[in-house]
C-alpha positions in Angstrom: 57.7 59.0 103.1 59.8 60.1 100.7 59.7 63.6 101.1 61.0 63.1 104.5 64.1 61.4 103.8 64.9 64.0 101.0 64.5 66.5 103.8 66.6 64.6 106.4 69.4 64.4 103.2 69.4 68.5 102.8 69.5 69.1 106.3 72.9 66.8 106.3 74.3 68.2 103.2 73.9 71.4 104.3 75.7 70.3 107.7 78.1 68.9 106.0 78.9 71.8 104.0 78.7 74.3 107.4 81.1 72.2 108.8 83.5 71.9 105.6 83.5 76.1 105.5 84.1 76.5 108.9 87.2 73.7 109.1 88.6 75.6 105.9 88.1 78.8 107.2 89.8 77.8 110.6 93.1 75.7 108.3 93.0 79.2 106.7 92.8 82.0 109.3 95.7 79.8 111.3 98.0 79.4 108.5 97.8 83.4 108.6 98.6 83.4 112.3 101.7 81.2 111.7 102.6 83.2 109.0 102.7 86.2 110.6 103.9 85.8 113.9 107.3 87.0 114.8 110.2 84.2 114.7 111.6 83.0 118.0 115.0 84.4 118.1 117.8 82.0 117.9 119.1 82.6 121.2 117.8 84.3 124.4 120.8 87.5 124.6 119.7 90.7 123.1 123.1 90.5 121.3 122.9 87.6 119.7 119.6 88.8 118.1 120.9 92.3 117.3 124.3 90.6 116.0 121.6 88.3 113.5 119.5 91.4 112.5 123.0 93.3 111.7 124.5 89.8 109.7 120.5 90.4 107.1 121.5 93.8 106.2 122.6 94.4 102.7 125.6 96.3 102.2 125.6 98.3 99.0 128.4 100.3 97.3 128.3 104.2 97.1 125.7 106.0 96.3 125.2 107.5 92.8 126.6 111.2 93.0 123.3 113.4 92.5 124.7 117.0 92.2 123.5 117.7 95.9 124.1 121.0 97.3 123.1 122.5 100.5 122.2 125.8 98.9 119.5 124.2 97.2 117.7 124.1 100.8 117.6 127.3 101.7 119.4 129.2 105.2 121.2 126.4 107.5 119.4 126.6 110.8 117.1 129.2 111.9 118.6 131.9 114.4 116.0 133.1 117.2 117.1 134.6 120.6 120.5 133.3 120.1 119.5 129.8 119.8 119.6 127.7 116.5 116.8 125.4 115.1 118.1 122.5 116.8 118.6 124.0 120.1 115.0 124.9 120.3 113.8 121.6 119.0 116.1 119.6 121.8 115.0 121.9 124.5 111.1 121.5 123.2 111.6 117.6 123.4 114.1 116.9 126.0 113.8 116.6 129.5 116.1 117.5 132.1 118.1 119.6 130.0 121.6 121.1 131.0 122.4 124.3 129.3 
C-alpha cells in the first residue's frame, strides 16, 4: 500500500515540476516578445514619427582631421566608351533612364 502512494506522489511532483518549466518558460519566451517588438509610434503621421526619429540622433562636433587625400585611392572614376564609373553603374541599375 505504500508503494502505491509513493508512486501516486512522483507522478505529481513530476507534474508539478512539467507544469512549473513550462509556465516559466512561457513568462520567459513572452517577456522576449515584449521586449523586442517595435514601439507603437506616438502618433499616426509618417512625420510625426520621422520628426521623433530625427529629435534621437546625436549631433556630434567635427570630425577629427585624418590627413585624408583623394590620391591615396587611386584614378577618380573609370573612363570606358566615354562614360564614367557612375554613369555605367546608374544605367546598370536604373530603369527608365533618360540620357
Amino acid at each position: 500500500m505504500i508503494d502505491i502512494y509513493r508512486k501516486r506522489r512522483f507522478i505529481l511532483v513530476i507534474i508539478l515540476l512539467v507544469f512549473f518549466i513550462f509556465v516559466v518558460t512561457i513568462n520567459t519566451y513572452s517577456k522576449i516578445i515584449t521586449a523586442s517588438s517595435p514601439k507603437k509610434p506616438k502618433s499616426n503621421t509618417i512625420s510625426s514619427v520621422a520628426l521623433d526619429e530625427l529629435n534621437n540622433i546625436k549631433i556630434k562636433g567635427r570630425a577629427p582631421k585624418t590627413n585624408y587625400s583623394r590620391e591615396q585611392f587611386g584614378k577618380s572614376w573609370i573612363l570606358k566608351n566615354g562614360c564614367d564609373t557612375r554613369n555605367i553603374i546608374l544605367n546598370r541599375d536604373l530603369s527608365n533612364v533618360a540620357v
